[in-house]
N, C-alpha and C positions, 0 to 999 in steps of 0.2 A: 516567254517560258510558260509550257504549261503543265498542270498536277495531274497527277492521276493518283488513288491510293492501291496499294499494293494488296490482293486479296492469298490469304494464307496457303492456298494448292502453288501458290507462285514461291516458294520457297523449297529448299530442296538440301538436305543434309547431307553429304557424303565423306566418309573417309578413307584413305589409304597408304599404305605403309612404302617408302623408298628404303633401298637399303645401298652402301656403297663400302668400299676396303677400309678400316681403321687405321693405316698406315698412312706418313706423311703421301703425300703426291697421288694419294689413292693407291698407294701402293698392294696390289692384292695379296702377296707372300712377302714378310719379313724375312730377309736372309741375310743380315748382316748385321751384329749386335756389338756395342761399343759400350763402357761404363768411364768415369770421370775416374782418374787415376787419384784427384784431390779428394774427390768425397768420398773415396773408398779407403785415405788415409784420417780420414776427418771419426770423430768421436761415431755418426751417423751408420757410417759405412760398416758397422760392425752389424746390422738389424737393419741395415733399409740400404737399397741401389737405386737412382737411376740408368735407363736404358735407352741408347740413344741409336738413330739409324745410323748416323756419320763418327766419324775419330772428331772429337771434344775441340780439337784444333780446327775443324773446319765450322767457316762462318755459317751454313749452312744446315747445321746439326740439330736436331730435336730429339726432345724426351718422346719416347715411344710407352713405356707404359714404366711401373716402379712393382721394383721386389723386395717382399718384408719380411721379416721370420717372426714371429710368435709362439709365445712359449707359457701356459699360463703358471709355471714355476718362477718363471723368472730368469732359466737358462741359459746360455747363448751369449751373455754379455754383462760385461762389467756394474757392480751395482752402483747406481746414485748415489749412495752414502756408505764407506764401509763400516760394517756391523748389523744394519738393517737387511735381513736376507729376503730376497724373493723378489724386491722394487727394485726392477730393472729397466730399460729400455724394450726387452722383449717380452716382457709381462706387459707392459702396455701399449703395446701393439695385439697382442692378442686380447685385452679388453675392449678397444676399441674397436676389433672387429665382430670380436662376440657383440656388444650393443649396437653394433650398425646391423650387423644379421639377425640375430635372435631378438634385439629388444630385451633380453634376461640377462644379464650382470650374474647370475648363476646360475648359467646353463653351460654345460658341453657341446663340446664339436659332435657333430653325428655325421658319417659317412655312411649314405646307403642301408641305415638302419644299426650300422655299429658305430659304438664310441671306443675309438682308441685309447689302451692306456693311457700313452704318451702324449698329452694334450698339445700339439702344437703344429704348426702348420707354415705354408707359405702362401703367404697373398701376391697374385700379381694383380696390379691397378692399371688399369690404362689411363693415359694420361687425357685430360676432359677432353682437352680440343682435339683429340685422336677421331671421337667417336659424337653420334649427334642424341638423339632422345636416350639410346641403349643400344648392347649391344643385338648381336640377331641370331638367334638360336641356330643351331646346325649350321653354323658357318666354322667353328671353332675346330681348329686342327692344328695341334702343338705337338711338337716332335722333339724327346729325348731321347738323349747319346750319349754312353757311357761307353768310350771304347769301340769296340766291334757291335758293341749291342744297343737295341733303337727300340724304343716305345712312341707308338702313336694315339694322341688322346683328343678325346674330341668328344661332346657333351652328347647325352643321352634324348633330346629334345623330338628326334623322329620317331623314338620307341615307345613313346608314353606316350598313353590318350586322354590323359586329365592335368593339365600343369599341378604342380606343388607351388606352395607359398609360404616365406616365410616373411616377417617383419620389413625385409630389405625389400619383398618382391618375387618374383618367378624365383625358380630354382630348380636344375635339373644337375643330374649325378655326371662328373665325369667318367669317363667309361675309356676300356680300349676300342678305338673305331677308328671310322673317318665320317667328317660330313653329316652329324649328329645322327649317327646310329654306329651302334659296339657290332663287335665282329659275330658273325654267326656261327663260327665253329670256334670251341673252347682249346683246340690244338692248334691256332693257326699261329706259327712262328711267323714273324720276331714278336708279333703283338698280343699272347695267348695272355687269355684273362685264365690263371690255374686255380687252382683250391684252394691255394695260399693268401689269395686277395681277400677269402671270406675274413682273416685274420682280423684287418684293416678296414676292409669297407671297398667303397669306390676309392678312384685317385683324389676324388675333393668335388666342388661345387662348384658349378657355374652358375651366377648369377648376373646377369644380361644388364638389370635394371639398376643397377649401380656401378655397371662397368669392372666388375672383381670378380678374381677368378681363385676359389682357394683349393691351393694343392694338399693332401694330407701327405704326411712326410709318412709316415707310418708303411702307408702302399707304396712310398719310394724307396722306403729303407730294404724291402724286401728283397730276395734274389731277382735279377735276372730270369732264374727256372721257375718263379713262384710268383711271375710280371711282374716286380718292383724296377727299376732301373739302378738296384746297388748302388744307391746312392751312401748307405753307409754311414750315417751320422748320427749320434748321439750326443746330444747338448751335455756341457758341464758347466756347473754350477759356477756364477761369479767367476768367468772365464771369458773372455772376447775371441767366438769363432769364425765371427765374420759368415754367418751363415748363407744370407742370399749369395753370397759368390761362388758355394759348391753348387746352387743352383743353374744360376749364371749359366756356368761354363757347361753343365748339361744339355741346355735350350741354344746358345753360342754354337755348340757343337754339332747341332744337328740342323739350322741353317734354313729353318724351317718353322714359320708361327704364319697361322691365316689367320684371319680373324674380319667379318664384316660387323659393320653398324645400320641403325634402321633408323628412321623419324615416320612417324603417323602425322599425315598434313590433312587436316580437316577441314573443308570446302563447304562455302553456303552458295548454292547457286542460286540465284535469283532471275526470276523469267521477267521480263519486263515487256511489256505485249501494246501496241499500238494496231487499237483495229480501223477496218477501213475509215469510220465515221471520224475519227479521233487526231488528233495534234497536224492538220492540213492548212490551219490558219498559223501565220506569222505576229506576231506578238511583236515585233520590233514597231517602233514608233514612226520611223521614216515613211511607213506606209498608209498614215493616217494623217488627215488633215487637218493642221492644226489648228484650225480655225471653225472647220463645219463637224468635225470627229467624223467623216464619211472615209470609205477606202478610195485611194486616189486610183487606183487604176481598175479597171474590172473586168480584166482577168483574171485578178485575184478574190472576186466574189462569184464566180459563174464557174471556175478550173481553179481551185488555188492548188498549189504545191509549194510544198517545204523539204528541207534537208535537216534530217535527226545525226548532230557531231557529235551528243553524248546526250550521258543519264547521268542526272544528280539524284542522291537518295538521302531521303529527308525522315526526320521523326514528325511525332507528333506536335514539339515545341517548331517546328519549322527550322532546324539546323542541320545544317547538310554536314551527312557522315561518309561518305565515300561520292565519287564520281567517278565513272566509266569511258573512256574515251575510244570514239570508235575508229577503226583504222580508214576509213573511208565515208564521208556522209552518204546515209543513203534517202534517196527521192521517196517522198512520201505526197501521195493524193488520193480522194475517194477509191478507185480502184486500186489499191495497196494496201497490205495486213504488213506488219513489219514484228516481228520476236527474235529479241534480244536476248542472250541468256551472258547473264553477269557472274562471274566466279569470283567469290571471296575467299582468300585463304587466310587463317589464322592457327 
């Protein structure tokens, strides 16, 4: 075996982003949306759903992503303790997502530069093993259905030329579009972004880097004629209304949720370079004599050749950290340069 050290042009950094569907089986379009019949009778199901591709009955079923309501009153749902008002279950779904977004325990929702009276929203989460580092901008296309009427939404990620940041990470506005860009003309039915949305803001926020997607209810509550999807809901106080399931049955209905994920895989290539003068002699002990130390045969001093099966890669303490195995050895003698190029991913 022999050294060579590695001189610093022989290293090489690169990275790149894969992206694939966040649905089970890769699935690229969710069209088929199930919830648990128990957890929707269970205390839970009043402020939070799961969503599954399959009926709860089949062995086969997985969580696709989970819907919460938030309410920073505390509305929407029975209180913890009667007599304490506002400690809810949907009060602390919405603190919890204001400190995972904002990092401020007293900040507001902001949609697109307005804050809604009505402080309260809907998170959907995808569920981890849905998706791999995050999700991936302009893949997002969610279609709501009230009826005869259809809202299509989909993040703002191809229109802006500077990302925004919050606490959690990237963040871009959802918008009415497709394919992370909103529609171009302000008339285009069924998907018109009208005058009425300045009311509210955008539909919510897409935020890739934690997998959550928040809808403001405020742009849902609107008409129809004013792109809301009449969704119609007004939380009451210390009341169980089961909120994620008027959602639910919006996104259910219209049979339609895309969604991809991304991972950045970052690569050290390493050149490993045997020139002509270099590694022609054999090192195994069989070929020396044990007795005179001469080489026993001499064609291996006048012609040697050797075969390179792999590269060990050593530090400075002498401890081998990766090994390279090559798919074929290849011949090596004075007239042969041989470069190897190693890719490490981590």
């Amino acid at each position: 075996m022999a050294y060579k050290r590695l001189d610093p042009e022989d290293f090489v950094v690169s990275a790149y982003s894969i992206t694939a569907p966040a649905w089970t089986n890769n699935t690229p379009t969710l069209t088929t949306f199930f919830t648990s019949s128990t957890q929707e009778g269970s205390p839970s199901g009043q402020y939070y759903l799961n969503v599954y591709n399959l009926d709860t009955s089949n062995a086969n079923t997985e969580i696709q992503f989970n819907i919460a309501y938030g309410n920073k009153y505390g509305s929407g749902s029975l209180l913890y303790q009667a007599g304490i008002n506002g400690l809810s279950p949907t009060r602390t779904v919405f603190g919890q997502f204001r400190n995972l977004i904002y990092g401020d325990e007293n900040t507001d929702f902001s949609f697109n530069g307005v804050t809604p009276v009505y402080q309260d929203f809907f998170a959907i989460t995808l569920e981890r093993a849905r998706y791999k580092q995050s999700l991936f901008p302009g893949s997002l296309n969610l279609t709501l259905r009230n009826g005869a009427n259809t809202v299509y939404l989909t993040d703002n990620s191809n229109d802006v030329t500077v990302d925004s940041f919050l606490d959690c990470g990237r963040v871009y506005q959802i918008v009415s579009g497709s394919n992370g860009s909103a529609i171009s003309s302000t008339n285009s039915a069924p998907n018109a972004i009208a005058p009425g949305m300045t009311i509210s803001g955008s539909y919510g926020l897409f935020l890739p880097d934690i997998g959550t997607i928040i809808l403001n209810k405020s742009a849902l509550n609107l008409s129809i004629a004013n792109g809301g999807t009449n969704l119609i809901y007004t939380p009451a106080s210390n009341t169980n209304d089961k909120a994620p399931g008027k959602l639910f049955r919006q996104i259910s209905a219209s049979a339609n949720f895309a969604l991809n994920s991304q991972e950045t895989i970052t690569s050290d290539f390493v050149f490993c370079r045997a020139r002509n003068g270099e590694f022609n002699y054999t090192e195994n002990p069989s070929f020396i004599s044990g007795s005179t130390g001469l080489v026993l045969y001499d064609t291996f001093i006048q012609n040697p050749q050797t075969y390179i099966t792999s590269i060990g890669m050593y530090n400075d303490n002498n401890e081998l950290l990766a090994v390279a195995k090559l798919s074929k050895p290849l011949k090596k003698d004075f007239t042969k340069e041989t470069l190897v190029r190693v890719k490490l991913d981590f």
